[in-house]
C-alpha positions as CSV (number, residue, x, y, z in Angstrom):
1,X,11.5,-31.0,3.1
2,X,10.5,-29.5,6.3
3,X,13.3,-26.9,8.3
4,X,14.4,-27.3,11.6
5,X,14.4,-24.3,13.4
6,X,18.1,-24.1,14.5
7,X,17.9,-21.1,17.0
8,X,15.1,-19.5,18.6
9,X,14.4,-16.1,19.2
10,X,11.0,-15.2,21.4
11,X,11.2,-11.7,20.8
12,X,11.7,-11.7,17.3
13,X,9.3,-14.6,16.9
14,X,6.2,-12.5,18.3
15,X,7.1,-9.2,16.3
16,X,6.9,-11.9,13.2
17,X,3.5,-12.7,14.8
18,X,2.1,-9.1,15.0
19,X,3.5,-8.3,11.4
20,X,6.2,-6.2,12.7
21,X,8.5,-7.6,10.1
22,X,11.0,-4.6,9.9
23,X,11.7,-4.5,14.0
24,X,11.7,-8.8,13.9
25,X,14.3,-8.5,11.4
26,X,16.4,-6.0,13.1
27,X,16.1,-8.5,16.3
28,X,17.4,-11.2,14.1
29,X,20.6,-9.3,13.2
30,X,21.3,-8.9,17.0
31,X,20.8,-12.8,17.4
32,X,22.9,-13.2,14.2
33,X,25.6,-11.7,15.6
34,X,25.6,-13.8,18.8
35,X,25.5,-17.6,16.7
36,X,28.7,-19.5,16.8
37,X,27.7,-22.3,14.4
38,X,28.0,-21.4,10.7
39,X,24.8,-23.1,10.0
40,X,23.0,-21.2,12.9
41,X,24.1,-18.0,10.9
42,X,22.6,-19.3,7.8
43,X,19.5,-20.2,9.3
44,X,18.9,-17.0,11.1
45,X,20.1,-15.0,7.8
46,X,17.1,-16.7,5.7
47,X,14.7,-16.3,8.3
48,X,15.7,-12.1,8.4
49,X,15.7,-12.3,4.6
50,X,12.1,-13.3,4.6
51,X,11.4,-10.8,7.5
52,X,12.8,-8.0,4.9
53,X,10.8,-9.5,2.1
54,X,7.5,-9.2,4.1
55,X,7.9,-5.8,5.3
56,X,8.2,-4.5,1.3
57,X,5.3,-2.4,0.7
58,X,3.2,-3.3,-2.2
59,X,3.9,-1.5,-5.2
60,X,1.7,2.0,-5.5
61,X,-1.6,1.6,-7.3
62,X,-1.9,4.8,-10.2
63,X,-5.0,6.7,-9.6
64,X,-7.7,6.4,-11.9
65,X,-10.7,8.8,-11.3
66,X,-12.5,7.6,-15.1
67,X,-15.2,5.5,-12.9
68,X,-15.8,8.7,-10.9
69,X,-16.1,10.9,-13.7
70,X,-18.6,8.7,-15.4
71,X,-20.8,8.8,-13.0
72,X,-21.0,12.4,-12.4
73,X,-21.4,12.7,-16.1
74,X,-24.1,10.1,-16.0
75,X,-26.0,11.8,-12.7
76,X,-25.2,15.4,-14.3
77,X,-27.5,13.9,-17.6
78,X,-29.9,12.5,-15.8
79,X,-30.7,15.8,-13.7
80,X,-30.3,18.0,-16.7
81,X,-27.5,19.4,-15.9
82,X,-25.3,18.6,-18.7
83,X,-25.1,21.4,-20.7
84,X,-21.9,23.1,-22.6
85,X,-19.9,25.7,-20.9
86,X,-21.7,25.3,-17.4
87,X,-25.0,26.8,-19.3
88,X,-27.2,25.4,-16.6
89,X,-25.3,27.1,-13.9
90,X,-25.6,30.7,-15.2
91,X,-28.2,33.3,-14.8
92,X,-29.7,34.5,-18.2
93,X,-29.8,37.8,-19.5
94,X,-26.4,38.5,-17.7
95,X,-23.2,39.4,-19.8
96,X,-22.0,36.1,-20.2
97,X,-25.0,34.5,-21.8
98,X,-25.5,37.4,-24.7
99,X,-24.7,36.3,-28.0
100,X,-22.0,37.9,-29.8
């Protein structure tokens, strides 16, 4: 069934174009309040409904940094560097490195 596009709106039309879906449905109110036909209403109604349901961000991703840290561990193995308690890092004979 194809829809027949009751009223037009060439503002609203071309912030639909560019993706401006929350200023193209804000235009659409202003034309919705100017229709005199019932069915105009309806028709203008949908089209800001699907304006509304395009501008919805997506829903936020959750980090996950477990890749990342696999790799470091990885690159920190292969370069020797993978020692307990940042061994590699510290200078011996110091304080920290005497055994107790």
């Amino acid at each position: 069934m194809t829809e027949v596009q009751r009223v037009r709106d060439v503002l609203a039309e071309e912030l639909e174009g560019k993706g401006l879906y929350r200023r193209a449905a804000s235009r659409w109110l202003v034309v919705l309040e100017q229709c005199a036909d019932e069915k105009d209403r309806e028709w203008v109604a949908l089209r800001r409904g699907r304006c509304i349901d395009s501008a919805r961000l997506p829903p936020a991703r959750a980090e996950d940094f477990g890749d990342v840290r696999r790799a470091a561990g990885a690159t920190h193995t292969r370069m020797g560097l993978a020692q307990l308690n940042g061994s590699a890092f510290r200078l011996k004979g110091k304080r920290g490195d005497q055994p107790t």
